[in-house]
SENUFI-470385 format. One line per field, with one value per residue (C-alpha): residue in three letters; x, y, z negated. Coordinates in pm, 1 decimal. Each point is the difference from the previous one (the first is absolute). Layout:
REM SENUFI-470385
code	ala, ...
east	X, ...
north	Y, ...
up	Z, ...
REM end
This chain:
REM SENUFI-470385
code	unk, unk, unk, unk, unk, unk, unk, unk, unk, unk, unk, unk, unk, unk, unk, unk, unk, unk, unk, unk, unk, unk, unk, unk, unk, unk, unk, unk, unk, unk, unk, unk, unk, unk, unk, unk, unk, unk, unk, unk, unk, unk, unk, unk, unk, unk, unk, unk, unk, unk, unk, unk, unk, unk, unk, unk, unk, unk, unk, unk, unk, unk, unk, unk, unk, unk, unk, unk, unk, unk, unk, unk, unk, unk, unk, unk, unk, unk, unk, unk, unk, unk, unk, unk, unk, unk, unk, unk, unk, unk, unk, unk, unk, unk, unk, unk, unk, unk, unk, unk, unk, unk, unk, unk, unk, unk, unk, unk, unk, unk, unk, unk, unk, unk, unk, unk, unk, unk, unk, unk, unk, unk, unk, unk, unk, unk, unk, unk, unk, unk, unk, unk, unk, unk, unk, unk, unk, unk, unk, unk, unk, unk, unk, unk, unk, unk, unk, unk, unk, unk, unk, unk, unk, unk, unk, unk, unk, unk, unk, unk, unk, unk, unk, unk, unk, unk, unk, unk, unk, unk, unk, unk, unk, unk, unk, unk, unk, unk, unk, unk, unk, unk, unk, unk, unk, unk, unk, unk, unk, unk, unk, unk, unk, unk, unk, unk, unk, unk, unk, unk, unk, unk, unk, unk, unk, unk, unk, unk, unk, unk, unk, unk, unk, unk, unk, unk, unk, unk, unk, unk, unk, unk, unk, unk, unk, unk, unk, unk, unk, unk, unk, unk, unk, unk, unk, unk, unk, unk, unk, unk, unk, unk, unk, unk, unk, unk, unk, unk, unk, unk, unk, unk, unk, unk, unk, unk, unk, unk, unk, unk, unk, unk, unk, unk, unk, unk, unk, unk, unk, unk, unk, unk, unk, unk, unk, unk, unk, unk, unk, unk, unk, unk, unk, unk, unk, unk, unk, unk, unk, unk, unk, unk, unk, unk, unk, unk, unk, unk, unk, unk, unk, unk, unk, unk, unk, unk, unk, unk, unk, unk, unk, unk, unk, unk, unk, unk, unk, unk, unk, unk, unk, unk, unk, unk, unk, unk, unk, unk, unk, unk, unk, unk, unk, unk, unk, unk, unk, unk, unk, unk, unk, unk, unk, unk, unk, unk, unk, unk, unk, unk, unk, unk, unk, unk, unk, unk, unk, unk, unk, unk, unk, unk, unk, unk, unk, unk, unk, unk, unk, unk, unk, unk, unk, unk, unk, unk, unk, unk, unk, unk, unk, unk, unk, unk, unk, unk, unk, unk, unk, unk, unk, unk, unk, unk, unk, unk, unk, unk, unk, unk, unk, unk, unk, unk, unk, unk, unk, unk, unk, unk, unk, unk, unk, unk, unk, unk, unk, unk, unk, unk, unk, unk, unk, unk, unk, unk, unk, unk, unk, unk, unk, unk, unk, unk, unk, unk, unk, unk, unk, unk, unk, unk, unk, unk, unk, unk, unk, unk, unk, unk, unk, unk, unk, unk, unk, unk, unk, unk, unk, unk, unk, unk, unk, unk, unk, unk, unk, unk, unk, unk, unk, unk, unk, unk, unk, unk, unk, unk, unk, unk, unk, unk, unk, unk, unk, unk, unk, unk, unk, unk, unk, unk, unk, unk, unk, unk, unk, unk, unk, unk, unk, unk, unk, unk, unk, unk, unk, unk, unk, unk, unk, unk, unk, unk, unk, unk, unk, unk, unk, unk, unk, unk, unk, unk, unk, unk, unk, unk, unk, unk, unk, unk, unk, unk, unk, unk, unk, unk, unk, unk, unk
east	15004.9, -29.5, -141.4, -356.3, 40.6, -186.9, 203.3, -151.2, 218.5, 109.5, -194.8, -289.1, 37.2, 39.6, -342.4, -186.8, 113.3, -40.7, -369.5, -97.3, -54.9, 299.9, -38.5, 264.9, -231.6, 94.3, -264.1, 112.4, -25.6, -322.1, -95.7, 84.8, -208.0, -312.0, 1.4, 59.2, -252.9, -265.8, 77.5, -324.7, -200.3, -78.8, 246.8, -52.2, -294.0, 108.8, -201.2, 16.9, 254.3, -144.9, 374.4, -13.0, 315.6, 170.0, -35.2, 51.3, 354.4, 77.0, -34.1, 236.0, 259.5, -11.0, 20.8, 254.9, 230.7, -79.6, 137.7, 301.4, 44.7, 1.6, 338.2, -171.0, 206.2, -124.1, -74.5, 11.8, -360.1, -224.4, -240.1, -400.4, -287.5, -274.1, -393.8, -191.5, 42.7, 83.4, 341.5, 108.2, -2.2, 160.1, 268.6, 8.1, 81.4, 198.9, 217.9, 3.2, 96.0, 291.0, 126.7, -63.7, -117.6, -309.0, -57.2, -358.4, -138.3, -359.7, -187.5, -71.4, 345.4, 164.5, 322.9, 128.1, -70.4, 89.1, 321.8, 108.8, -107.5, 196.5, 317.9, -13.6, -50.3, 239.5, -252.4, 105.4, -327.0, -338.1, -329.8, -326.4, -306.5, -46.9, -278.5, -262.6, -256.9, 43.9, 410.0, 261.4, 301.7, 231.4, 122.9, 43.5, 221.0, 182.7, 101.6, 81.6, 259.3, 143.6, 58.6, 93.3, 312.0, -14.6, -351.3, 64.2, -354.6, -357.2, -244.6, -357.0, -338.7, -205.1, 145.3, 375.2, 113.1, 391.6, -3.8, -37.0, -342.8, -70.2, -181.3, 341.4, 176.8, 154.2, -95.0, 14.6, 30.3, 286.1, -49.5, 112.4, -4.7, 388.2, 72.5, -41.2, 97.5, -322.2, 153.1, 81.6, -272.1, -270.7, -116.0, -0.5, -312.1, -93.0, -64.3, -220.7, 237.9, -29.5, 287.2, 25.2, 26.3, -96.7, 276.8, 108.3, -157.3, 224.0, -227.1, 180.3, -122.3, -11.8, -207.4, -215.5, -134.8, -82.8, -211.1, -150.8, -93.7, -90.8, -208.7, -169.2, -75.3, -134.9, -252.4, -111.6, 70.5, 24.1, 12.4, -410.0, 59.9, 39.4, 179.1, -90.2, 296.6, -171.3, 231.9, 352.6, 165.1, 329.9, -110.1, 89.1, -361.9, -167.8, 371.9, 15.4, -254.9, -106.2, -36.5, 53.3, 310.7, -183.9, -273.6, 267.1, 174.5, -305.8, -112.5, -313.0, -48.7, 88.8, -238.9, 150.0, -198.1, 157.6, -168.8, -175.0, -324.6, -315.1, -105.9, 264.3, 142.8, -413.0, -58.5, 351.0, -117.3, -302.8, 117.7, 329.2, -187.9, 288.1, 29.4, 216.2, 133.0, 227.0, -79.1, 122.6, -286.7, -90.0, -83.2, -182.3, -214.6, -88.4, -39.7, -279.8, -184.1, -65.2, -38.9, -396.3, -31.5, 207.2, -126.2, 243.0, 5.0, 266.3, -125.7, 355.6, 197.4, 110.1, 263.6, 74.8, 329.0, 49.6, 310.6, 309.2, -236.7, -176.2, -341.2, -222.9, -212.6, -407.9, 148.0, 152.8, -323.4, -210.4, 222.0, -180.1, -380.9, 61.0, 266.0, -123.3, 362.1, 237.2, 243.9, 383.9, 159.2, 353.4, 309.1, 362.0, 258.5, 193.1, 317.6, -152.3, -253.4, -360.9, -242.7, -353.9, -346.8, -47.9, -345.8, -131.3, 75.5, -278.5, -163.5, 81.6, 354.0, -25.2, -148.3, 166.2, 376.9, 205.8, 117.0, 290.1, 344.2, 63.9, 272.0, 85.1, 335.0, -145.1, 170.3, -213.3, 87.4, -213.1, 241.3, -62.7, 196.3, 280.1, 5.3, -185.4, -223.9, -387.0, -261.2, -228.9, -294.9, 230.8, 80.0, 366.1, 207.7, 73.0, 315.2, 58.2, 239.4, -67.5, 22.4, -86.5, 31.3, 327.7, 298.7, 130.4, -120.7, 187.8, 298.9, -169.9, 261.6, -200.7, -382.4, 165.6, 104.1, -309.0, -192.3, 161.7, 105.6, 337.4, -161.6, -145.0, -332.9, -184.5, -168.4, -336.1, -115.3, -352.1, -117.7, -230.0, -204.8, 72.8, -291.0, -35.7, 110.5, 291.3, -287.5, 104.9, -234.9, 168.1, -32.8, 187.0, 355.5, 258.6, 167.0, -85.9, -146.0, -316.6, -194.7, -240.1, -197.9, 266.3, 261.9, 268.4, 130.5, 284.5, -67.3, 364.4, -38.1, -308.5, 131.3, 304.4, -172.8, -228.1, 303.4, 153.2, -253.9, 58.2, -262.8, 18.4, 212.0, -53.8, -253.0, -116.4, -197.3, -235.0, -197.6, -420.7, -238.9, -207.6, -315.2, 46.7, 397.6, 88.9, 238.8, 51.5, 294.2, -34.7, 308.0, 4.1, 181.3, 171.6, 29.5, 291.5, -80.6, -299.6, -334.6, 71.4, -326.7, -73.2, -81.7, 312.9, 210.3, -166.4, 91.0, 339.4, 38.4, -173.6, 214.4, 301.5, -28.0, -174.6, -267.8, -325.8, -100.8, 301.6, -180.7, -125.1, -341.8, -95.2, 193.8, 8.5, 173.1, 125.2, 233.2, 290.3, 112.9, 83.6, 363.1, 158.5, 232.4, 301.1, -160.8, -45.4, -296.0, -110.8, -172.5, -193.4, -121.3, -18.7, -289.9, -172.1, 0.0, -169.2, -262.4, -93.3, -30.2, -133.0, -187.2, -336.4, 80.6, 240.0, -44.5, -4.0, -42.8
north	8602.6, 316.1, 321.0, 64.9, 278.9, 157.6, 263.7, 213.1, 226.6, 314.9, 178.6, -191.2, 123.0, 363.9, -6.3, -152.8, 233.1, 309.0, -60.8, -110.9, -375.4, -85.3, 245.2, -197.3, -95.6, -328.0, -238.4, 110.5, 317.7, -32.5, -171.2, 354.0, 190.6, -226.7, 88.2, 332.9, 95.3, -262.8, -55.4, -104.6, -94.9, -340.6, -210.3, -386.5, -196.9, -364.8, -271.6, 177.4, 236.2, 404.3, 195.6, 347.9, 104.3, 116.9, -358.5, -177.5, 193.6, -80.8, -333.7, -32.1, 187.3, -241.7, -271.8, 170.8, 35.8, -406.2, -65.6, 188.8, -133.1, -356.6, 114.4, 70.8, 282.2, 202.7, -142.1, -371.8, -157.7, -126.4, -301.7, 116.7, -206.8, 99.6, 45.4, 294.3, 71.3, 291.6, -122.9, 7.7, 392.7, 7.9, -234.8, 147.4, 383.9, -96.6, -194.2, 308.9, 208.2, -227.8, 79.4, -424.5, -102.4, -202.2, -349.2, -36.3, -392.5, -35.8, -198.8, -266.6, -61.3, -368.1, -155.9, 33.1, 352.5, 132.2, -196.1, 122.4, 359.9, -1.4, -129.2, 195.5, 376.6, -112.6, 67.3, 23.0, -16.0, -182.7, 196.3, -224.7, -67.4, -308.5, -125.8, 97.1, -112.5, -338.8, -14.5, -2.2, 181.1, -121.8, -280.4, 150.3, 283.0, -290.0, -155.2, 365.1, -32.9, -306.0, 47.2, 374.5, 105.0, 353.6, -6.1, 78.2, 99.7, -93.8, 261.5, -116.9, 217.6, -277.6, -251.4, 13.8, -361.1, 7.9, 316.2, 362.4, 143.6, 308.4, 123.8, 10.8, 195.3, 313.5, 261.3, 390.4, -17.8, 150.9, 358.6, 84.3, -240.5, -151.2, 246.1, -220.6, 162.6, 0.9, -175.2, -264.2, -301.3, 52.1, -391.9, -269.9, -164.9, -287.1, -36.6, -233.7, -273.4, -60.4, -222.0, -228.9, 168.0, 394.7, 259.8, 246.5, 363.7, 263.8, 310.2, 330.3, 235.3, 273.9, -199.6, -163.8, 328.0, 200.0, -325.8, 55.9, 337.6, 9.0, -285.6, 172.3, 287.3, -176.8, -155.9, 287.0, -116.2, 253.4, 9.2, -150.7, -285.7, -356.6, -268.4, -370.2, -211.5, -312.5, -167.3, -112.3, 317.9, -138.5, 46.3, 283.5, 71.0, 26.1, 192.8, 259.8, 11.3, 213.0, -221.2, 61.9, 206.6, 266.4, 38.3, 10.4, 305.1, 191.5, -54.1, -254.6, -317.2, -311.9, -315.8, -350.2, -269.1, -389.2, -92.7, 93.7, -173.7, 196.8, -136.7, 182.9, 296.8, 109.3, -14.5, 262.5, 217.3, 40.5, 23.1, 219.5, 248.9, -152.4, 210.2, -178.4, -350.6, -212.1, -341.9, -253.2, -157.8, -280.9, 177.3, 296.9, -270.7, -163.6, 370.1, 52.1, -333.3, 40.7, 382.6, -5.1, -254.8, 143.1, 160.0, 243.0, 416.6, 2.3, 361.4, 136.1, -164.6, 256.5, -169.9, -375.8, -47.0, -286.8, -214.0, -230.1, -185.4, 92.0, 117.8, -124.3, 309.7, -188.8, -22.0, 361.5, 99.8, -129.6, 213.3, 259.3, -83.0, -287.9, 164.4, 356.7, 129.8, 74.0, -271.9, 112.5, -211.4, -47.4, -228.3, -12.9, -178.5, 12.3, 74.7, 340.0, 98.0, 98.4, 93.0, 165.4, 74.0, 291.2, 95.2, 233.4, -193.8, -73.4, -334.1, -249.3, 132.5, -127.9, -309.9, -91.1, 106.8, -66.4, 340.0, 262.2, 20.3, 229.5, 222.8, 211.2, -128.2, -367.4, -126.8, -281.2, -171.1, -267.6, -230.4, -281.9, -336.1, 180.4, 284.7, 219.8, 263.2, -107.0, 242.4, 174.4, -278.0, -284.7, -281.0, -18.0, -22.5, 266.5, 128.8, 260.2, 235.9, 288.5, 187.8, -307.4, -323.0, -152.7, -93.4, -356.2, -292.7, -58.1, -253.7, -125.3, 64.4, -257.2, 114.2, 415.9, -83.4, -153.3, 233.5, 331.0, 144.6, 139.9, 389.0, -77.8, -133.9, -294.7, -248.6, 2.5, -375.9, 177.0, -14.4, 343.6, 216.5, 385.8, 205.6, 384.6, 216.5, -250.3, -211.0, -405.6, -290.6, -323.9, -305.4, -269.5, -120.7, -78.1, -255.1, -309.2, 186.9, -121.6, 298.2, -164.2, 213.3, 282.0, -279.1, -8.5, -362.0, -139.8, -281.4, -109.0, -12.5, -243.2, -202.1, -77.9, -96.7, -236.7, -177.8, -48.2, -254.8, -357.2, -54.1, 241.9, -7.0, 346.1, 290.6, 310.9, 289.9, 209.4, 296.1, -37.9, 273.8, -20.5, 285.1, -22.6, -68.0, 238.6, -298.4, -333.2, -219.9, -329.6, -291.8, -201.5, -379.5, -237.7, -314.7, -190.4, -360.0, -49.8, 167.7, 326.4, 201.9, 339.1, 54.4, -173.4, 279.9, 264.9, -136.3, -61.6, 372.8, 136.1, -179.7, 133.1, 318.4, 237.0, 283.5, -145.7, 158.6, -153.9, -305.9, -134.4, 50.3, -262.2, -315.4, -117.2, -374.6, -25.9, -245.4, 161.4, 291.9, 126.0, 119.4, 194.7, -165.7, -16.0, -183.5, 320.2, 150.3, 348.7, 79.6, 319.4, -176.8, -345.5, 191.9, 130.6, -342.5, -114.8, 242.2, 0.7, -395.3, -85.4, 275.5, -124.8, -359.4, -147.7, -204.8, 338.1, 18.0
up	13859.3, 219.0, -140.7, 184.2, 269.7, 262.3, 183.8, 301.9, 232.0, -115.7, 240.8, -66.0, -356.4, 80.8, 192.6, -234.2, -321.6, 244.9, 32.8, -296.3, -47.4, -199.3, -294.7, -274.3, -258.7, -148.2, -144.5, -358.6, 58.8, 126.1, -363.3, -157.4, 298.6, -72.2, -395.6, 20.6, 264.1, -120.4, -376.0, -152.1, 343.7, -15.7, 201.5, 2.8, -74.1, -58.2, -206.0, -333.7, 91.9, 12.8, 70.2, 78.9, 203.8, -284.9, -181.3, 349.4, -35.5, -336.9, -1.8, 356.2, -172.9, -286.1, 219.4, 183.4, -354.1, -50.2, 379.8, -79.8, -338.8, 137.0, 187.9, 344.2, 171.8, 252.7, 358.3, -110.6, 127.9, -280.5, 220.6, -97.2, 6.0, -171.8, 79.0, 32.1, -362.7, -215.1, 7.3, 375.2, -37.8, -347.3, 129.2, 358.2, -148.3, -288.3, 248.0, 192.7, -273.5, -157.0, 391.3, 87.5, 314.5, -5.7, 229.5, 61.2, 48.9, -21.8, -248.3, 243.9, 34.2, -120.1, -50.4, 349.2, 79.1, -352.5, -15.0, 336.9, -63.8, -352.1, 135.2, 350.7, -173.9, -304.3, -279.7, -312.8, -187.0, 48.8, -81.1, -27.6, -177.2, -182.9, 154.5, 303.5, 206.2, -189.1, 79.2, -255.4, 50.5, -258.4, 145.8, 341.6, -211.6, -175.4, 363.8, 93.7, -303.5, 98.7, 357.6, 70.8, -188.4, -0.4, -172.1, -354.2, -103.8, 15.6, -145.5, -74.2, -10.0, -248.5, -200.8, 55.5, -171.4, 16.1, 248.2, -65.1, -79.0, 232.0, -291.3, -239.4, 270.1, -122.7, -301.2, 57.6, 370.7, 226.5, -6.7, 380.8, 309.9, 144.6, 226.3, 350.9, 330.8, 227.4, 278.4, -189.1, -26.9, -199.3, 1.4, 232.7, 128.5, 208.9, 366.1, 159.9, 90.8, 305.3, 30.6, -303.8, -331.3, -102.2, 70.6, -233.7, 130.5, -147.4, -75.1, -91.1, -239.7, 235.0, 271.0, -171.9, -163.7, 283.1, 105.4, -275.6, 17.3, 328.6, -33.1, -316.2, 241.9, 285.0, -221.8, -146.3, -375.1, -269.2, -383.3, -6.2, 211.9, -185.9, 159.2, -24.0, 44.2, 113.8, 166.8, -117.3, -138.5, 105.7, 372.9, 239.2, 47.0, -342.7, -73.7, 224.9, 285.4, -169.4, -301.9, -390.6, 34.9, 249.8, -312.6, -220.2, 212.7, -8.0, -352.4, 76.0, -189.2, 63.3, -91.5, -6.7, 107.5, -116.4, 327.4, 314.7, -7.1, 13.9, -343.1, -184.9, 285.5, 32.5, -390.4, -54.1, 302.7, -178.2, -327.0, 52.3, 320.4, 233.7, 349.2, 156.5, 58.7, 259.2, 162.4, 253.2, 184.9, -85.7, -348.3, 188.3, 151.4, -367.1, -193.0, 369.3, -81.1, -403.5, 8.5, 105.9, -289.4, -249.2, -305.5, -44.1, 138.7, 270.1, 81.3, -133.7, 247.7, 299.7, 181.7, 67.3, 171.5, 180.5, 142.1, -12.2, 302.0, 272.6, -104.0, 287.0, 125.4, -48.8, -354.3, -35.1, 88.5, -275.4, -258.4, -14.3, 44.2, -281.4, -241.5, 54.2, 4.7, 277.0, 141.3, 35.9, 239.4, -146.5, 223.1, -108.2, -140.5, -330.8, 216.3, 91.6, 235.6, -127.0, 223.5, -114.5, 153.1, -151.7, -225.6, 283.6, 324.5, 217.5, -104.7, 300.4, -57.0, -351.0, 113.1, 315.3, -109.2, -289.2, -51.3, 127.5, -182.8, -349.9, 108.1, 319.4, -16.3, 44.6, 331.9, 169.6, 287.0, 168.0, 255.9, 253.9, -101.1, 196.1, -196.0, 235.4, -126.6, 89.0, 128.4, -228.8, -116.0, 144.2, -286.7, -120.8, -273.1, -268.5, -87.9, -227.7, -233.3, -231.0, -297.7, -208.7, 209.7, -144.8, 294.1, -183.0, -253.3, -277.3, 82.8, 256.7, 338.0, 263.6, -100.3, 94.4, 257.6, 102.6, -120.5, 68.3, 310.8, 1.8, 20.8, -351.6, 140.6, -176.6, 172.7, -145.1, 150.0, 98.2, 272.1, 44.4, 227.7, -34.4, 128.3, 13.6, -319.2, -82.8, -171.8, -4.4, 48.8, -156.8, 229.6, -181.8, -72.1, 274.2, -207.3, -216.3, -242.9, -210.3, -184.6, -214.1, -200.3, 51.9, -159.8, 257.5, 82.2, 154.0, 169.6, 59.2, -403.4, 14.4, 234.4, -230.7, -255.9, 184.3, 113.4, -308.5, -7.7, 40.5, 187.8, 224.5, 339.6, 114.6, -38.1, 167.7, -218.9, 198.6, -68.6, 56.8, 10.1, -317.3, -61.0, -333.6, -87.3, 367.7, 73.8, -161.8, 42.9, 174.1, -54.3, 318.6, -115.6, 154.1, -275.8, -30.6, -177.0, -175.6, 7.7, -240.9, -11.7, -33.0, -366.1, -39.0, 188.1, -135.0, -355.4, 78.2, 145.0, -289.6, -226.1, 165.1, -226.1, 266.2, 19.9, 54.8, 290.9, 177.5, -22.6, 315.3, 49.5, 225.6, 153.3, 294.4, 90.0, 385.4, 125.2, 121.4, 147.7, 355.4, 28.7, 263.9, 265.5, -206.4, -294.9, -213.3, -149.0, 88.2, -328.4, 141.7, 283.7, -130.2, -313.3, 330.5, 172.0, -349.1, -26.8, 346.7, -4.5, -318.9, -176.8, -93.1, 186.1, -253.2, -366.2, -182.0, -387.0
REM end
């Protein structure tokens, strides 16, 4: 197994140390920066857990001395999967500070995707809770034993049975971080999958920091603002844009929340004075509806950023009037590119666009199908390469060269409008991508599992518009023998061991498909053929 690299151009490197972005602070080092500026300022508020910075640190370096002391060396990856818990940050920092690299899978995440993740970044350790949202870990961890060799270790936040409790890790704490190189990677993280299962993004240290503190800048944060990590704190998003780490940077306050819903995010914004928060969507949409009803002062909150989906505009709008803070439009990817609205842009910018790019050395192309650059307001598809957009996946040779361009540009797969100012206005995906609820799908993936089924011949998965989800994923079926039904294939692909919200949302039966003159199937024309014929006409469930 490979060690995780992401390598730009010499000259590329040069520019982007000469003005300023890549500054060689390592994550561990940043541990040490955050105590000694902050010290006593409260850090974290999680369940129970009230951690200034100065206990955040301790308890990562503790962690850090139990990683090591379970024979991790430096720049193996340790697979994490834990909630938005005290925890993830302990676990996160003291990973950082034993000098280990960090694989982030999301909570939601079952048998297939963890399995595949564990084995493709060559993790050597397993980091989860024992139970959440009504899902028990252990035996997932226990099949993570049995089928990926070089997993050695499963460490448990909760009741650890045979494993290691996260809680036992360590004594006195490792004194200094493992000195790490900033150009090496920092962690990896997962991309969309828009082909089958999640790459392997290899963030550097160096990178991935001046993301962050740009992004802190942009958004104004400073050592008052408090954070609510609502969503996923594995995600880009919630991460980075500008997320818990850009508090962190500045000395704010990060607030937990164990989920998104208004009943619990509205009762800690109250309670904990939050400022600022992140959102895809679909959740902006839900926080809109309850807020008039809720109980709870919202006045705190200054700033809700919104994205991983197109935010329609008649909803942008109603931000402000209902939530009485000011919407930030945020678009990018976890391979790079974040683009802001910023807090004083005129409002139908902030409504009508989804933001202009971090950094001035940001390069963004937007090319006909040819390759041709499009006029200025024309639709087209983004390219782009910069200071902290990565040039490869991990291991993965046919996906780069899909995806980059030999000049070190990646191939974003949106399809956007840029307009004056070098502002972006997202109008969808140019491949066979789902984005449900700012979940990105692959519906090659679906499709594969639907087959798998006996009684199914073929299937097609298709993305619908949905106001509430953004998109929602359609399975178009041709049946083989016998009459299967659609509660039946959505059982049968949930018990195939993957995330929920891969699960098909609605079913539609049809009896065959067209193919094209030679007897194949074009899949990309063959899901518009589907939509176009049977959306809202066919047995749907």
């Amino acid at each position: 197994m490979s060690i995780p690299r992401q390598i730009w151009p010499e000259s590329f490197e040069r520019l982007y140390v000469a003005n300023g972005h890549w500054q060689g602070e390592t994550f561990g080092r940043m541990l040490d920066r955050l105590e000694a500026d902050f010290g006593e300022r409260l850090a974290l508020v999680a369940g129970e857990a009230r951690w200034s910075y100065a206990e955040l640190a301790r308890r990562a370096r503790v962690a850090a001395e139990g990683f090591a002391g379970l024979g991790l060396a430096p720049g193996e990856r340790v697979l994490v999967q834990l909630p938005n818990r005290a925890e993830f940050l302990v676990a996160v920092f003291g990973l950082f500070y034993a000098g280990l690299v960090p694989v982030y899978a999301l909570p939601a995440h079952r048998e297939t995707e963890v399995l595949h993740l564990a084995a493709k970044s060559g993790a050597r350790a397993y980091v989860i809770a024992d139970r959440h949202d009504g899902f028990d870990y252990l035996p997932l961890a226990r099949k993570v034993l049995a089928e990926v060799p070089g997993v050695a270790h499963v460490i448990v936040a909760g009741a650890a049975a045979e494993f290691t409790a996260f809680d036992g890790l360590g004594d006195q704490g490792l004194t200094a971080p493992v000195p790490r190189n900033p150009r090496e990677v920092a962690f990896l993280q997962i991309s969309g999958g828009s082909t089958g299962l999640p790459k392997l993004i290899p963030r550097t240290h160096d990178d991935y920091l001046y993301s962050v503190r740009a992004s802190a800048e942009i958004c104004g944060l400073n050592a008052e603002s408090v954070y609510l990590c609502a969503l996923p704190a594995a995600h880009n998003f919630p991460m980075s844009s500008p997320g818990y780490l850009g508090v962190l940077h500045v000395g704010g306050t990060v607030v937990m929340s164990p989920n998104p819903q208004p009943e619990v995010a509205f009762r800690l914004i109250a309670e904990h004075g939050v400022t600022i928060t992140g959102l895809v969507p679909p959740l902006a949409l839900l926080w809109m509806q309850a807020a008039p009803r809720s109980k709870h002062d919202l006045s705190s909150l200054q700033v809700l950023g919104v994205g991983g989906a197109k935010f329609i505009p008649e909803a942008a709008a109603r931000v402000r009037p209902t939530l009485g803070c000011t919407l930030q439009q945020v678009f990018g990817m976890a391979e790079g590119l974040v683009n802001y609205t910023r807090l004083d842009d005129p409002e139908d910018i902030i409504i009508n666009t989804q933001g202009r790019p971090i950094s001035p050395d940001d390069e963004v192309l937007v090319l006909d199908d040819d390759g041709n650059p499009v006029p200025e307001g024309e639709p087209g598809n983004l390219y782009t390469r910069g200071p902290y957009t990565i040039r490869g996946y991990h291991e993965e040779p046919s996906a780069n060269a899909r995806s980059f361009t030999p000049d070190g540009f990646y191939r974003t797969g949106d399809v956007v409008r840029r307009l004056p100012g070098g502002y972006l206005e997202v109008r969808g995906r140019a491949g066979d991508h789902i984005n449900r609820a700012g979940e990105k799908i692959s519906a090659e993936e679906v499709e594969d599992h639907l087959i798998a089924h006996e009684g199914v011949f073929d299937a097609a998965v298709v993305a619908l518009p949905d106001k509430f989800l953004g998109e929602k994923t359609c399975a178009f079926v041709v049946r083989a023998e016998g009459e299967v039904q659609s509660k039946d294939l959505k059982a049968f692909v949930r018990d195939r061991g993957i995330a929920e919200f891969k699960v098909p949302d609605q079913i539609v039966f049809v009896p065959a498909f067209e193919t094209t003159a030679v007897g194949k199937v074009s899949r990309k024309a063959l899901r518009a053929a589907l939509k176009d014929t049977y959306l809202n006409k066919g047995d749907a469930a």
